[in-house]
MARMIMI-694724 format. One record per residue: residue number from 0; x, y, z of N, C-alpha, C, CB in turn; chain. Coordinates in Angstrom, 2 decimals, decimal comma. Each point is the difference from the previous one (the first is absolute). Glycine has a CB too. Layout:
<pts>
+-----+---------+---------+---------+---------+---------+---------+---------+---------+---------+---------+---------+---------+--------+
: num :    n.xx :    n.yy :    n.zz :   ca.xx :   ca.yy :   ca.zz :    c.xx :    c.yy :    c.zz :   cb.xx :   cb.yy :   cb.zz : cadena :
+-----+---------+---------+---------+---------+---------+---------+---------+---------+---------+---------+---------+---------+--------+
: NUM :       X :       Y :       Z :       X :       Y :       Z :       X :       Y :       Z :       X :       Y :       Z :      A :
...
+-----+---------+---------+---------+---------+---------+---------+---------+---------+---------+---------+---------+---------+--------+
</pts>
This chain:
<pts>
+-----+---------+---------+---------+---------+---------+---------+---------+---------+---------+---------+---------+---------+--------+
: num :    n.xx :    n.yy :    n.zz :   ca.xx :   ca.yy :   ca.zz :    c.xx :    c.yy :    c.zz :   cb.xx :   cb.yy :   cb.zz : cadena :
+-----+---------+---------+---------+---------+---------+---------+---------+---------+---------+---------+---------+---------+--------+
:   0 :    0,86 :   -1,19 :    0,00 :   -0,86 :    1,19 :    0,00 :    0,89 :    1,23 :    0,00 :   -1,86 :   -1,22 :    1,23 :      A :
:   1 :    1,85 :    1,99 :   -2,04 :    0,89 :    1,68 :    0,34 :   -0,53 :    0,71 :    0,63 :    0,84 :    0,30 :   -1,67 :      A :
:   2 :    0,16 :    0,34 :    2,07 :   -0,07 :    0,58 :    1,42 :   -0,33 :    1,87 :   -0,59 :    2,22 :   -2,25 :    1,67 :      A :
:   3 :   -2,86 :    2,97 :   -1,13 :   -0,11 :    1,15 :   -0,14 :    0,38 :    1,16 :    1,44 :   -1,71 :   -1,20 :   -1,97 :      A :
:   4 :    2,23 :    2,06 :    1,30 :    0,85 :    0,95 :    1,37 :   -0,75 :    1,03 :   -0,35 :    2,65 :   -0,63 :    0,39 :      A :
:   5 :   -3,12 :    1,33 :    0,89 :   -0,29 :    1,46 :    0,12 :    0,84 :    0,70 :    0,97 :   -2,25 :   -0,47 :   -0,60 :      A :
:   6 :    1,75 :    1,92 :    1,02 :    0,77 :    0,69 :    1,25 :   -1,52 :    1,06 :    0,40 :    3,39 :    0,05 :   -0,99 :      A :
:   7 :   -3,43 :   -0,30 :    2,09 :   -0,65 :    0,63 :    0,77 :    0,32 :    0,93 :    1,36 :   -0,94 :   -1,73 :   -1,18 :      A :
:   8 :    0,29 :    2,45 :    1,85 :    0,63 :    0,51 :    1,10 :   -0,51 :   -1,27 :    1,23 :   -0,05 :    3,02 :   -0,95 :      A :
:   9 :    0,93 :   -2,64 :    1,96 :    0,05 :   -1,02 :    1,32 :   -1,44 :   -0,10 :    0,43 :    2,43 :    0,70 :    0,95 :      A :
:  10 :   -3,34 :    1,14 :   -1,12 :   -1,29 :   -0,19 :    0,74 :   -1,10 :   -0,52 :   -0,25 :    0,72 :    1,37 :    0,54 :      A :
:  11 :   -0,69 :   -1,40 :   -2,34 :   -0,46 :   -0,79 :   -0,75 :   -0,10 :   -1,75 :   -0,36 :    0,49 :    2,31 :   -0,29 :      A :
:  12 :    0,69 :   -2,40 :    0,69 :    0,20 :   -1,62 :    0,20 :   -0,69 :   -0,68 :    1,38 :    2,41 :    0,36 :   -1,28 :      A :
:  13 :   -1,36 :    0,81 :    2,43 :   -1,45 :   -0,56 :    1,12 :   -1,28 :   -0,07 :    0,54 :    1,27 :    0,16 :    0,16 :      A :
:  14 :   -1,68 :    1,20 :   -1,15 :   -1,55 :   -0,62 :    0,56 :   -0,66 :   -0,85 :   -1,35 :   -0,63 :    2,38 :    1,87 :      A :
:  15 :    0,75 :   -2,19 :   -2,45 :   -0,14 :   -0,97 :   -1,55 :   -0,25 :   -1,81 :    0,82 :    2,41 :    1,95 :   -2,15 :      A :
:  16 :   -0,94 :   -2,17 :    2,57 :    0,42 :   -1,35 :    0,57 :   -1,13 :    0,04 :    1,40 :    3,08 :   -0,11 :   -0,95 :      A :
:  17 :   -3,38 :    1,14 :    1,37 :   -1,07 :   -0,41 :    1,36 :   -1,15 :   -0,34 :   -0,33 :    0,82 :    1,41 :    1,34 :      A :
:  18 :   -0,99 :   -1,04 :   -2,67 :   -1,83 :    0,06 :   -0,37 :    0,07 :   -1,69 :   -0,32 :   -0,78 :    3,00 :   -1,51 :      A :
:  19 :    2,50 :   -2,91 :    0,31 :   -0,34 :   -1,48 :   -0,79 :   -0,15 :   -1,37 :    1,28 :    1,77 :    0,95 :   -2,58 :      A :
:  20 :   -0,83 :   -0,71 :    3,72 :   -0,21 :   -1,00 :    1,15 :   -1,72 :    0,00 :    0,39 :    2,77 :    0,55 :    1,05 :      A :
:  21 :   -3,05 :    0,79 :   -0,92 :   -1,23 :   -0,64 :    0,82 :   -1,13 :   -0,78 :   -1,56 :    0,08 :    2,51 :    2,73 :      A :
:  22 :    0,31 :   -1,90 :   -3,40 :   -0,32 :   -1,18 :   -1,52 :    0,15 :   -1,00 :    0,33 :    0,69 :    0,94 :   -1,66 :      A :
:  23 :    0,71 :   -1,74 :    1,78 :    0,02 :   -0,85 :    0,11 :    0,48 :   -0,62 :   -1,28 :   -1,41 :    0,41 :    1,81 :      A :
:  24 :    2,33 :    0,66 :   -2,67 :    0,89 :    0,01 :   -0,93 :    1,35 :    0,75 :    0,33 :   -1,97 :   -0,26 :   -1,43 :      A :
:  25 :    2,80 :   -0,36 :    0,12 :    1,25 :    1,14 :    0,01 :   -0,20 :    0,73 :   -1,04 :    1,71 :   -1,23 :    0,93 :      A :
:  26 :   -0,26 :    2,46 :   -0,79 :    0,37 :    1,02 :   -1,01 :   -0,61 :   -0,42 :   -1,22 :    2,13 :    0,60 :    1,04 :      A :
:  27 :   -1,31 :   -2,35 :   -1,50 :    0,05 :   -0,08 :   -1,06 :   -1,04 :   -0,86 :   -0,81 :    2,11 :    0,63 :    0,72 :      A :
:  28 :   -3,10 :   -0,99 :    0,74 :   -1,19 :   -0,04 :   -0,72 :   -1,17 :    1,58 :   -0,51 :    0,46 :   -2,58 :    1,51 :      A :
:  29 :    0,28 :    3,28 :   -0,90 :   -1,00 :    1,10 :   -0,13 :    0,23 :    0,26 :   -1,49 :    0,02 :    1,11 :    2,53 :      A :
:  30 :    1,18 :   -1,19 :   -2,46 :    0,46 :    0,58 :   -1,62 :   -0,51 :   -0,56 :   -0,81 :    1,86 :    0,50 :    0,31 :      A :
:  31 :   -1,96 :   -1,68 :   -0,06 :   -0,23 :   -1,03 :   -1,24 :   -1,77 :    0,38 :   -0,33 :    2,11 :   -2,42 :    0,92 :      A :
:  32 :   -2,65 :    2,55 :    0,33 :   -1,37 :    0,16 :   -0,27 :   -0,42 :    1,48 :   -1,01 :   -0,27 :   -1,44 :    2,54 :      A :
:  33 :    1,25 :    2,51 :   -2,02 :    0,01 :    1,21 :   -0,78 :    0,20 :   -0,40 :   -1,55 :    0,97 :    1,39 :    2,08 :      A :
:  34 :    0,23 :   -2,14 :   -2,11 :   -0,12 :   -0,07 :   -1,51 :   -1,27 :   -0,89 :   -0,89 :    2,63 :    0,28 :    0,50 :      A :
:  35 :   -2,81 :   -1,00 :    0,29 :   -1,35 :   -1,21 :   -0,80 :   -1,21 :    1,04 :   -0,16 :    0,50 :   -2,73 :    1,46 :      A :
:  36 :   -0,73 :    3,83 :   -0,17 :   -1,29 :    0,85 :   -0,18 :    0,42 :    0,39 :   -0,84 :   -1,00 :    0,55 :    1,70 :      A :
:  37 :    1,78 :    0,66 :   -2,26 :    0,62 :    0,37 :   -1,04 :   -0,18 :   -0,35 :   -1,09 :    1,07 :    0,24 :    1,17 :      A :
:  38 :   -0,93 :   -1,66 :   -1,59 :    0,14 :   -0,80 :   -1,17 :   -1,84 :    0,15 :   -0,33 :    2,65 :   -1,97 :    0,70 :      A :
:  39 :   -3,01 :    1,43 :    0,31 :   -1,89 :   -0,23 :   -0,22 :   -0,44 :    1,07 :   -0,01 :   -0,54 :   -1,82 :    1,10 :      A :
:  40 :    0,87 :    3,04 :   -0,62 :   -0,99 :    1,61 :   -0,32 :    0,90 :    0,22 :   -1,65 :   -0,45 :    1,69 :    3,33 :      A :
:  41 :    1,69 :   -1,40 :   -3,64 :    0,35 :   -0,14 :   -0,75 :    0,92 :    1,50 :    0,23 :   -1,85 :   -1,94 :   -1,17 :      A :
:  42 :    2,35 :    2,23 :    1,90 :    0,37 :    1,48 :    0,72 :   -0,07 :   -0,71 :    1,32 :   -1,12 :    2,26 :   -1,53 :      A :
:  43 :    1,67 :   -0,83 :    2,43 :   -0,03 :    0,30 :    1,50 :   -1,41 :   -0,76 :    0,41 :    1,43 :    2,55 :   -0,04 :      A :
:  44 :   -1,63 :   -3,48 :    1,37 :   -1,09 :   -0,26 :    0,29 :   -0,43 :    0,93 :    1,45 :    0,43 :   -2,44 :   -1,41 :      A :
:  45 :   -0,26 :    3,53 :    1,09 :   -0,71 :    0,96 :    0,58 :   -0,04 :    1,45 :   -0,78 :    0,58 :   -1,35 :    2,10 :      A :
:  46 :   -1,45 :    2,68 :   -1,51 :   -0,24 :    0,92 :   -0,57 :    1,58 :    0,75 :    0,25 :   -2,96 :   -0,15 :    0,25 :      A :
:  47 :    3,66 :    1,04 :   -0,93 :    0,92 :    0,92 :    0,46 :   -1,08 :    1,65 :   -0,49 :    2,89 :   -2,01 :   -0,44 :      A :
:  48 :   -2,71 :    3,03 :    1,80 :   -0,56 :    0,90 :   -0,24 :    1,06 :    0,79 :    1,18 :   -2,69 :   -0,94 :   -1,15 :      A :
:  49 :    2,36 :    2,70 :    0,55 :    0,57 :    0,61 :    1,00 :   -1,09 :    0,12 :    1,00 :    1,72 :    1,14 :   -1,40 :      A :
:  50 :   -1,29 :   -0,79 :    2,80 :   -0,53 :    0,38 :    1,13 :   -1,44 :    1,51 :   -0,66 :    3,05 :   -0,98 :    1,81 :      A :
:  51 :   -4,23 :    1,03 :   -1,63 :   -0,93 :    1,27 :   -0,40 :    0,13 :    1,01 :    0,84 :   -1,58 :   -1,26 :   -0,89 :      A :
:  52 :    1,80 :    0,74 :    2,32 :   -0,13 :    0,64 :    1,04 :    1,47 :    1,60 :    0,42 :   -1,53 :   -3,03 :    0,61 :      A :
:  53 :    0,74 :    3,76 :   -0,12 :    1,13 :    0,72 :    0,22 :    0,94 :    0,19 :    1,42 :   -1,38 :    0,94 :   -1,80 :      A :
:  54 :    2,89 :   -0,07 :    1,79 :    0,76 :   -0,69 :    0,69 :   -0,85 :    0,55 :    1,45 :    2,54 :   -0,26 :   -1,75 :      A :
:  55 :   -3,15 :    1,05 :    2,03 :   -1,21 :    0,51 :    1,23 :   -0,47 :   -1,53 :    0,49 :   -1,20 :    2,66 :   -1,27 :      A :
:  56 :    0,17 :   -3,28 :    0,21 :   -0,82 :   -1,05 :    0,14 :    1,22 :   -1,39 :    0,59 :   -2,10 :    1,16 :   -2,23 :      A :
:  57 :    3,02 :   -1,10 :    1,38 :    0,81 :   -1,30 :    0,03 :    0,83 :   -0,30 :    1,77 :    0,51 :    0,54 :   -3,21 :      A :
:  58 :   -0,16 :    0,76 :    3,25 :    0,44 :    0,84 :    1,47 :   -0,92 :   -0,26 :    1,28 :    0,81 :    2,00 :   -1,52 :      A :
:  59 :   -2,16 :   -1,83 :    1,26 :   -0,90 :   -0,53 :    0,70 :   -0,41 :   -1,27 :    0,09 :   -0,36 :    1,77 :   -0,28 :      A :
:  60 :    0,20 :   -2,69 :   -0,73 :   -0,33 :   -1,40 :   -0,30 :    1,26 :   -0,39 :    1,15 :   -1,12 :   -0,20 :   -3,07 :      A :
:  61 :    2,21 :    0,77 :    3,27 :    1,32 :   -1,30 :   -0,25 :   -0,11 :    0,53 :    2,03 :    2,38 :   -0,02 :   -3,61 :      A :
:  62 :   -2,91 :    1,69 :    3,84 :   -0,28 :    0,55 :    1,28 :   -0,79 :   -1,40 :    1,11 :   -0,34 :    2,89 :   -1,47 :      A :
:  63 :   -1,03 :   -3,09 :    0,67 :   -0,71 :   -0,82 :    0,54 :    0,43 :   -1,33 :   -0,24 :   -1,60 :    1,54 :   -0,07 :      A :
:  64 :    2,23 :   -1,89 :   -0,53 :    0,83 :   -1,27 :   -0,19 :    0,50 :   -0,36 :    1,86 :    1,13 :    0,78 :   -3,17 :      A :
:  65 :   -0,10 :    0,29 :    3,13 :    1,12 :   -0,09 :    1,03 :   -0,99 :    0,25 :    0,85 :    2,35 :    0,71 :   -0,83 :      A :
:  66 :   -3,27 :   -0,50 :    1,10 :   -1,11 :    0,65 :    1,27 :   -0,70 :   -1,71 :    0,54 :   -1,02 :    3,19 :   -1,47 :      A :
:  67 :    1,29 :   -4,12 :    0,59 :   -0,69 :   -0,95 :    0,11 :   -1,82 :    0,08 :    0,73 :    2,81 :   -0,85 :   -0,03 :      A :
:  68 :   -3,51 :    1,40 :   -1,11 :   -1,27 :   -0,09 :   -0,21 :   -0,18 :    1,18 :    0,85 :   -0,54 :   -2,51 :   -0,56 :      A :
:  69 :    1,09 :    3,14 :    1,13 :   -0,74 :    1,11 :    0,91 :   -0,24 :    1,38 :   -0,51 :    1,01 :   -1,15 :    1,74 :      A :
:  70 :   -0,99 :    1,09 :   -3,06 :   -0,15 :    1,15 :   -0,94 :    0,56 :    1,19 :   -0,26 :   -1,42 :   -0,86 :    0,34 :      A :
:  71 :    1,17 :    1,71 :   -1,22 :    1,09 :    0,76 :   -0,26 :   -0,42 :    1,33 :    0,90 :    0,66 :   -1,12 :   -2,56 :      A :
:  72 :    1,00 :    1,60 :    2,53 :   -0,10 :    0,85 :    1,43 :   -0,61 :    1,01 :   -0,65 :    2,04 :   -0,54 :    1,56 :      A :
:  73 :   -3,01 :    1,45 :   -0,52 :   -0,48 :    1,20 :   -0,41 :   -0,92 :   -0,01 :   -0,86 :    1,75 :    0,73 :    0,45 :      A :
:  74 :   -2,30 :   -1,50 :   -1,15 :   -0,74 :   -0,64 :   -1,03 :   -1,65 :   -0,50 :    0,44 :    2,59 :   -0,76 :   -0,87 :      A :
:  75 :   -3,68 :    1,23 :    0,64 :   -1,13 :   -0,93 :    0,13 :   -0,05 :   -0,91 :   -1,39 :   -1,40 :    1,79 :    1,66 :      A :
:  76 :    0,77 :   -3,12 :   -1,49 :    0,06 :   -0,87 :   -0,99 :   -0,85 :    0,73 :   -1,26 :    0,27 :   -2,15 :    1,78 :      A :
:  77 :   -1,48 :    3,21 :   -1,69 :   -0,17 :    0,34 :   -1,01 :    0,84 :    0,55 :   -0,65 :   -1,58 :   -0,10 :    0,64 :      A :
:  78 :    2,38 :    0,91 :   -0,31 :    1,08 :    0,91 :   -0,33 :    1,09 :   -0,69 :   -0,66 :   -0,58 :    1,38 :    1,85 :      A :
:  79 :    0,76 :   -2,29 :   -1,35 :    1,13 :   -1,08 :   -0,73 :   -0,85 :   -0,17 :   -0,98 :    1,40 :   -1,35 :    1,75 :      A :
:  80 :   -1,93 :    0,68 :   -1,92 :   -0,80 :   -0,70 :   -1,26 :   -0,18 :    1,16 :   -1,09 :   -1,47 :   -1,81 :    1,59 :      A :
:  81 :    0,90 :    2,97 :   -0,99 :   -0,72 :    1,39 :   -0,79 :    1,75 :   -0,06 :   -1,01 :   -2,25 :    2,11 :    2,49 :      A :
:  82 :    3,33 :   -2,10 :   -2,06 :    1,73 :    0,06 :   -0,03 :    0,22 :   -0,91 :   -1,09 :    0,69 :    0,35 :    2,58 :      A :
:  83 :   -1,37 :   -1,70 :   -2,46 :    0,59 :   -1,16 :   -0,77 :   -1,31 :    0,15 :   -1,20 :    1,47 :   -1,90 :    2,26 :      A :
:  84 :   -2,21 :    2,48 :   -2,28 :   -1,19 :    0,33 :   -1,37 :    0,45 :    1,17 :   -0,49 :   -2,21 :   -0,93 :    0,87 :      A :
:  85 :    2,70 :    1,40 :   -0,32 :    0,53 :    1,70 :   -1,12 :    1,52 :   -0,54 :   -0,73 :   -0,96 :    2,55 :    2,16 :      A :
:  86 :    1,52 :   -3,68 :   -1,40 :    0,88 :   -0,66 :   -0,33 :    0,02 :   -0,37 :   -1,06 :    0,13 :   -0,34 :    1,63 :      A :
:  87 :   -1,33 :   -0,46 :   -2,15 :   -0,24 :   -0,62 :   -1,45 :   -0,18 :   -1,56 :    0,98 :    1,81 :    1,76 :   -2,48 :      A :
:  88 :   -2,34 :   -1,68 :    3,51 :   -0,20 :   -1,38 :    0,38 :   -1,67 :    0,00 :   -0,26 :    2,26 :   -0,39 :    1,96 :      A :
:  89 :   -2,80 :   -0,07 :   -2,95 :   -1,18 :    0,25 :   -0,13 :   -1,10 :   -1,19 :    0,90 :    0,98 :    1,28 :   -2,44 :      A :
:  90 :   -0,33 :   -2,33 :    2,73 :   -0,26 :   -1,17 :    0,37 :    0,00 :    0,13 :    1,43 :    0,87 :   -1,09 :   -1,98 :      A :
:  91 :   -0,81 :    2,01 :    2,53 :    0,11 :    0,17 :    1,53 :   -0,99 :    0,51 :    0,36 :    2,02 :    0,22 :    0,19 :      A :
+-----+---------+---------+---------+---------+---------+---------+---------+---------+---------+---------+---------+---------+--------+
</pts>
């Protein structure tokens, strides 16, 4: 079988390798699966798009991230949301 080499960064490899364990695969099954989706969509087997949102909105998303669920500071939830629809998040 040939072998294929990439390079990645360290932080990328480890959480990559934490997700594939709790899978219950390796690296180099992941890969392999990337390329077979690949082959069967016939392209990338996912969408590539830029981010819509702006760096305000993204700043906040990543705010309440780190807040773990306790919402964004200073913020009522309409207000967030009112934030993420002027955004171009129309779906919110």
């Amino acid at each position: 079988m040939p072998t294929i080499q990439f390079r990645t960064d360290e932080t990328t490899k480890s959480q990559s390798n934490k997700i594939f364990q709790q899978l219950g695969i390796t690296m180099s099954d992941a890969i392999n699966m990337f390329l077979r989706q690949s082959i069967l969509h016939g392209g990338l087997p996912f969408e590539l798009k830029i981010p819509k949102y702006s760096d305000a909105t993204l700043a906040a998303l990543a705010d309440m991230e780190q807040s773990k669920g306790k919402g964004i500071r200073g913020k009522a939830v309409r207000d967030a949301l009112a934030d993420l629809k002027a955004d171009g998040g129309d779906d919110v």
